[in-house]
C-alpha positions as a printed NumPy array, in Angstrom:
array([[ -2.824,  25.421,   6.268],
       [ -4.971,  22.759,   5.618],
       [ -4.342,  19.601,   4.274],
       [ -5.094,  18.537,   0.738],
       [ -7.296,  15.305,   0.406],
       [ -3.989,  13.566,  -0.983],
       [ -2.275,  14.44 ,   2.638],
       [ -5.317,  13.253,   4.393],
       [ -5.861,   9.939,   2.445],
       [ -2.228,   9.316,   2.829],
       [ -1.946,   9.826,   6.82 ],
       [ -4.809,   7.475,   7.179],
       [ -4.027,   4.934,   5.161],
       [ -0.49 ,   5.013,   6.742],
       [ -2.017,   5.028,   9.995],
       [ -4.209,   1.911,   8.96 ],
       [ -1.667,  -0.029,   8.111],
       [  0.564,   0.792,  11.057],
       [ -2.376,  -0.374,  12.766],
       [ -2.823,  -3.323,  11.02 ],
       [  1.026,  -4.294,  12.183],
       [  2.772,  -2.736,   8.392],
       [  5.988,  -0.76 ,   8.818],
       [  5.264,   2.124,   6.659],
       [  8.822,   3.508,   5.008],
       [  9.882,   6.259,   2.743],
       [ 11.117,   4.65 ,  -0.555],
       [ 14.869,   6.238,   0.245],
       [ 14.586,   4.578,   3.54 ],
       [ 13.819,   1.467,   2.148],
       [ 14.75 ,  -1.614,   4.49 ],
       [ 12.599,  -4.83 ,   3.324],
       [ 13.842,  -6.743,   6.952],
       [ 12.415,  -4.245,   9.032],
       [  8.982,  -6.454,   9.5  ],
       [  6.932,  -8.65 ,   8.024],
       [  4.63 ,  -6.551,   6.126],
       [  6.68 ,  -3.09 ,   4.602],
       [  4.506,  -0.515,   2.918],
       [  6.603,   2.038,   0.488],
       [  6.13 ,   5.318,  -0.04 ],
       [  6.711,   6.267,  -3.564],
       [  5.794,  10.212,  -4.186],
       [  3.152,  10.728,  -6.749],
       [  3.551,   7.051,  -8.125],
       [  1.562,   3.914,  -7.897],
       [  4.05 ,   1.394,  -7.404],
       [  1.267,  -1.037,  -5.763],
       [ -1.938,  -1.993,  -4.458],
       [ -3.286,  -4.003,  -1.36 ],
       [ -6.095,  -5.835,  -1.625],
       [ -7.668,  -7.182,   1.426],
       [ -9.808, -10.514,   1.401],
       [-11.289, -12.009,   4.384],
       [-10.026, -15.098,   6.026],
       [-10.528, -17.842,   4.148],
       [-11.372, -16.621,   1.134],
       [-10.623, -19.189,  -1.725],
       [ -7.5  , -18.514,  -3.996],
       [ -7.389, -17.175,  -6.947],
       [ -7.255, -13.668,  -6.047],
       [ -4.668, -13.246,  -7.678],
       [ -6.063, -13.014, -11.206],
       [ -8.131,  -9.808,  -9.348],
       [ -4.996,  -8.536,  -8.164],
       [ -3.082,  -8.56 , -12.021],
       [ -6.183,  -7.41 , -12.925],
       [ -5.536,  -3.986, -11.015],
       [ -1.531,  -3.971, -11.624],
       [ -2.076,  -3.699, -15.222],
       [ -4.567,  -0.934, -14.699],
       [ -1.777,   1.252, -12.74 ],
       [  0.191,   3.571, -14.401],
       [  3.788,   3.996, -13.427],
       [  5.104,   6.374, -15.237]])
């Protein structure tokens, strides 16, 4: 069977951020010391976002990043 663009998205975005040095957990497997940069699962729920900015880039960011957290709905 193939896999839905959900399934897809989510094996390469897990496999980016393994790449990128993230430890990539289920949200029932949830142990925040296992690394310095832990990605959760949640199923079918934004719970987050990651924004990536080059090196260097001023701060301030964060105001962008609110900016999307009050645009996701967790329901």
């Amino acid at each position: 069977m193939a896999e839905t663009p959900e399934q897809k998205a989510r094996r390469e975005i897990d496999a980016d951020l393994t790449s990128a040095g993230w430890i990539v957990q289920e949200r029932d497997d949830l142990n925040l010391k296992a690394g310095r940069g832990t990605a959760v699962r949640v199923d079918r729920k934004a719970a987050g976002a990651i924004r990536a900015k080059p090196t260097g880039t001023p701060t301030g960011v964060e105001a962008q990043s609110a900016k999307y957290a009050a645009g996701l709905q967790c329901n």
